[in-house]
N, C-alpha and C positions, 0 to 999 in steps of 0.2 A: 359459779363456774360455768353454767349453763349460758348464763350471760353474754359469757363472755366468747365460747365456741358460736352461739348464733350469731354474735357480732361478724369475727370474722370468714364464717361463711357467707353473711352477706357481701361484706367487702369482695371476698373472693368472688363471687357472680357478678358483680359491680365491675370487678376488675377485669374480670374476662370477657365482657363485654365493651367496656369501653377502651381497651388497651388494646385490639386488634384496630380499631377503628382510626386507632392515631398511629401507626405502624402504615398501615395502610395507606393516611395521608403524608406519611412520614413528617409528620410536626416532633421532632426529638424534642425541640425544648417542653414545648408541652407536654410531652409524654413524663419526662422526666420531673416538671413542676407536680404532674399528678402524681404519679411515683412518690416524691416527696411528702404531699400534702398526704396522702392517704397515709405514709407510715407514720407521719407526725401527727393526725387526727385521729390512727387507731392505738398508737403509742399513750397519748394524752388519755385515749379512753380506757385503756387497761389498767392506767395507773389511777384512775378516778375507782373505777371497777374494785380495786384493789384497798383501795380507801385513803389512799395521800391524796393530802390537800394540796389541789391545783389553785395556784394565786390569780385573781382575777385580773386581766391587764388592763382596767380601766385605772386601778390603782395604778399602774404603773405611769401611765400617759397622766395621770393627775399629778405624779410626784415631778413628772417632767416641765407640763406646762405652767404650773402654778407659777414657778417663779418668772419662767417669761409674762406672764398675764397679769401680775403685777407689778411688772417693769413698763410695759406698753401701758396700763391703766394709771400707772405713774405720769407718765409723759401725756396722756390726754386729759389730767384733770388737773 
C-alpha cells in the first residue's frame, strides 16, 4: 500500500509541474493526451500493484501480424 501512495505522489508533483506548463502554452490536445496517458499508466500500475495479470501486447501484435506474414511470405517464395 505504501507503493502505491508513493506512486501517486510522484505523479501528482509530475503533474503539477508539467500541467501548468501546457496551460500556459495552451496545447489542449496535448494536455489532454497527457491527462490520458498518465491515468491510463497509473491505472495499469495499480492494477499490476494489486496483482492482476496485465497481458503483454506483444502477444497481441504477434496474434495480429502472424497471419499477414504468412500471407506476404507466401507470395515471395
Amino acid at each position: 500500500m505504501l507503493k502505491f501512495f508513493y506512486i501517486v505522489s510522484c505523479l501528482l508533483i509530475i503533474s503539477l509541474i508539467e500541467i501548468p506548463q501546457l496551460k500556459k502554452k495552451e496545447f489542449k490536445r496535448e494536455r489532454m493526451f497527457y491527462i490520458g496517458f498518465v491515468l491510463l499508466g497509473s491505472g495499469l500500475l495499480t492494477a499490476n500493484l494489486m496483482g492482476v495479470a496485465i497481458p503483454n501486447p506483444l502477444k497481441a501484435m504477434e496474434y495480429i501480424y502472424t497471419p499477414i506474414s504468412e500471407v506476404v511470405y507466401g507470395f515471395l517464395t
